[in-house]
C-alpha positions as CSV (number, residue, x, y, z in Angstrom):
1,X,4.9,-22.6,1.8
2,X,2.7,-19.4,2.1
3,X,1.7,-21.0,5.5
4,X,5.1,-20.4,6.6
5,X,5.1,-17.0,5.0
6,X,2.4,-16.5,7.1
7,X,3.4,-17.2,10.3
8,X,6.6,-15.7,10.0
9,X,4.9,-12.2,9.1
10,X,2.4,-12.5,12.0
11,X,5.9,-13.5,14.0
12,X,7.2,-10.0,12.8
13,X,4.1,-7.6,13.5
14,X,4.1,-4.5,12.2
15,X,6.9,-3.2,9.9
16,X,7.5,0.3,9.0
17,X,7.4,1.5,5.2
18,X,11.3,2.6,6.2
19,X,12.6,-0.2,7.0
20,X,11.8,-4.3,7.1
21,X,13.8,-5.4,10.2
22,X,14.4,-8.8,10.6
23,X,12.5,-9.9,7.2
24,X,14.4,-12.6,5.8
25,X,14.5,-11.7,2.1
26,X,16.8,-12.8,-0.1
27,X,18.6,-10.2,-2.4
28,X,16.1,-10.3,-5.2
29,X,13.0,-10.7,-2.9
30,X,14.2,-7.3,-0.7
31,X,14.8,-5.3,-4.0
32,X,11.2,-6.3,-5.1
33,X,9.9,-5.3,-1.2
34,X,12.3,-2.1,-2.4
35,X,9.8,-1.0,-4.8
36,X,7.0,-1.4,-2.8
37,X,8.6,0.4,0.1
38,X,9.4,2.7,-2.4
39,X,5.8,3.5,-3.8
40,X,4.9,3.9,-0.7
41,X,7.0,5.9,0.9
42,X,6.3,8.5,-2.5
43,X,2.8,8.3,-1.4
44,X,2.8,9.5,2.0
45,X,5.3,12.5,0.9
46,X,2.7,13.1,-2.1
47,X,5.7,12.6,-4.6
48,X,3.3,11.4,-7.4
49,X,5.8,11.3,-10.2
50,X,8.0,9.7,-8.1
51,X,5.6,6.9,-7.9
52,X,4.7,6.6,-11.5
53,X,8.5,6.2,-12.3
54,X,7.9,2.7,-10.6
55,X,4.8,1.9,-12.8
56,X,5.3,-0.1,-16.1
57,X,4.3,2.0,-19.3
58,X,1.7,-0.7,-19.6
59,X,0.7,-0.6,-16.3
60,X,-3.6,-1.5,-15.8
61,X,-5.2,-2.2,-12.2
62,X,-9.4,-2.2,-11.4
63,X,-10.3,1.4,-10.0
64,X,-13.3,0.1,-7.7
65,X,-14.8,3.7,-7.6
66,X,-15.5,4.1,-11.4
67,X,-15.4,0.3,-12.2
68,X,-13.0,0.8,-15.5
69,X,-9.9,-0.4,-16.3
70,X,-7.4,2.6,-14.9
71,X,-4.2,2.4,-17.0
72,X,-1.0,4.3,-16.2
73,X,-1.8,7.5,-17.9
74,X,-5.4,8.2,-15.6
75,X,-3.5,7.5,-12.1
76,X,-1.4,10.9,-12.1
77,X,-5.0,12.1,-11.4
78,X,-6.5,9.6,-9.6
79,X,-4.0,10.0,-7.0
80,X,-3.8,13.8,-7.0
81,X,-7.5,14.0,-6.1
82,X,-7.1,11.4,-3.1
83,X,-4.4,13.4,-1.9
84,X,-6.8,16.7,-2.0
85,X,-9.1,15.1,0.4
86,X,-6.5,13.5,2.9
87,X,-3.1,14.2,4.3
88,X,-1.1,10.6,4.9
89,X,0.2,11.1,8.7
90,X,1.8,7.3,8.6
91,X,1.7,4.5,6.4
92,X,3.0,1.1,8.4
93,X,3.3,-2.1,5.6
94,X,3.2,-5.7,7.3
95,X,4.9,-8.4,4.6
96,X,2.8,-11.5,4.5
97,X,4.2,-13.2,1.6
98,X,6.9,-12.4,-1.6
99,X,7.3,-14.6,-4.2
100,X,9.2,-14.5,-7.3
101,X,9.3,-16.0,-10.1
102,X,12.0,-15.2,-12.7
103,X,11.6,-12.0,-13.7
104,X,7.6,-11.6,-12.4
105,X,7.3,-11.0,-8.4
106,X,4.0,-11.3,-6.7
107,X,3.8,-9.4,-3.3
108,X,1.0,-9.5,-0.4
109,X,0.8,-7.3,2.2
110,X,-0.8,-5.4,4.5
111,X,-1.3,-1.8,4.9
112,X,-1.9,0.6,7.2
113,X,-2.5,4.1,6.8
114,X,-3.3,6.9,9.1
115,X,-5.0,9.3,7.5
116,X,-6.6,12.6,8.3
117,X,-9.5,14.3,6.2
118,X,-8.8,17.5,4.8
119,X,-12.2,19.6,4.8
120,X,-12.6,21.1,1.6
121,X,-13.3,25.0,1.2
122,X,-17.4,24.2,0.2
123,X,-17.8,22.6,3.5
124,X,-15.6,24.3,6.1
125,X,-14.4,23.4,9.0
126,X,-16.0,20.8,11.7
127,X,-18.9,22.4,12.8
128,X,-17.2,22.0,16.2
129,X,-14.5,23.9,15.4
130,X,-12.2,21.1,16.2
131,X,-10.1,19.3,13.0
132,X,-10.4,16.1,11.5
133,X,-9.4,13.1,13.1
134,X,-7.5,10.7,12.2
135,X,-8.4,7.7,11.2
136,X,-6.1,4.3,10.0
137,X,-7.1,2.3,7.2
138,X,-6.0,-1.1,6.5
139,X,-6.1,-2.8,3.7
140,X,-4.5,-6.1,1.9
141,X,-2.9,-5.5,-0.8
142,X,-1.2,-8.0,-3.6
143,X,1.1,-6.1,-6.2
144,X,2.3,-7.6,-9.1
145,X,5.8,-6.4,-10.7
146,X,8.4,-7.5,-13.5
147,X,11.8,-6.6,-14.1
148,X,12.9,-4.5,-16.5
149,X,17.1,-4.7,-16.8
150,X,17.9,-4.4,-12.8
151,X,14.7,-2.2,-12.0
152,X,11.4,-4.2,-10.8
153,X,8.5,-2.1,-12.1
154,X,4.7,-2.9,-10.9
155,X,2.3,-3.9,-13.9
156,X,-1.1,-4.2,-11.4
157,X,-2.0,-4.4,-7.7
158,X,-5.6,-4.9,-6.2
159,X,-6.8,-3.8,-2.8
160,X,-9.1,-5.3,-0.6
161,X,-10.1,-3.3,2.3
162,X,-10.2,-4.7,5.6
163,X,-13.9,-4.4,7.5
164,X,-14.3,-3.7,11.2
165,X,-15.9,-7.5,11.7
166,X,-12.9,-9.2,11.0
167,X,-12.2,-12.3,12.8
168,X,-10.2,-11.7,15.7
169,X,-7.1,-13.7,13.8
170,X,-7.4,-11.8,11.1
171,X,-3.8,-10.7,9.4
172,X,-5.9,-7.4,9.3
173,X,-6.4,-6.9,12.9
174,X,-3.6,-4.6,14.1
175,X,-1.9,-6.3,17.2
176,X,-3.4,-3.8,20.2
177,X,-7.1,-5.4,18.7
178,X,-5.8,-9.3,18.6
């Protein structure tokens, strides 16, 4: 079945983190992508208690930088420190697989992000003169959510960031590097 899942993402290419056309979700799987368009979409505007309305009070996921345990509390700070460094130009999500199960949904993904560094006052600007540029980074992602009443609320996710040796039929590959 994920197979399938598969191939009918790859099929799709590229969505947008506005809109999922021609997904074929049914009603409860495309209010679980919702959410995660959701999330995401808070992100890239930098709307950070937006996106912390869609975490579960009881909300843990890895934080690969410290190695702890981050819980819903430490990501308000967490995130505003990411967004410090970077300014989110576009963020394109490619649905690989959604699967529910009662009231517990399990989501994988890809992600893309274009991102630009924003130099910090210590180090100034490009010693060219010339700004940042911008880079996309791509990762695969797998969210975990449950409902709470009619709301679907994410209790963890884990990131895996996609390397620059990936096979060439890698689901990280973006299409123009197939």
């Amino acid at each position: 079945m994920i197979i399938a899942h598969i191939a009918l993402a790859c099929g799709l290419g590229i969505v947008s983190v506005q809109a999922v056309p021609g997904q074929q979700f049914n009603p409860t799987q495309r209010a679980v992508w919702q959410t995660v368009e959701s999330r995401w979409r808070a992100w890239q505007t930098g709307n950070l208690e937006k996106m912390l309305t869609l975490y579960h009070q009881r909300f843990h996921a890895w934080n690969r930088a410290t190695g702890r345990l981050d819980s819903h509390d430490s990501m308000l700070a967490r995130w505003r420190a990411a967004l410090r460094s970077e300014t989110i130009l576009d963020v394109k999500l490619e649905p690989i697989a959604l699967e529910v199960y009662g009231d517990f949904a399990a989501v994988f993904y890809v992600s893309r992000e274009t991102v630009k560094t924003i130099p910090s006052a210590s180090t100034g600007p490009p010693s060219n003169g010339a700004s940042a540029e911008a880079n996309v980074v791509t990762i695969r992602w797998t969210d975990y959510l449950i409902r709470e009443g009619d709301r679907w609320l994410f209790v963890s996710y884990g990131g895996t960031p996609c390397s620059q040796s990936e096979p060439a039929d890698s689901l990280c590959r973006t299409p123009t590097t197939k």
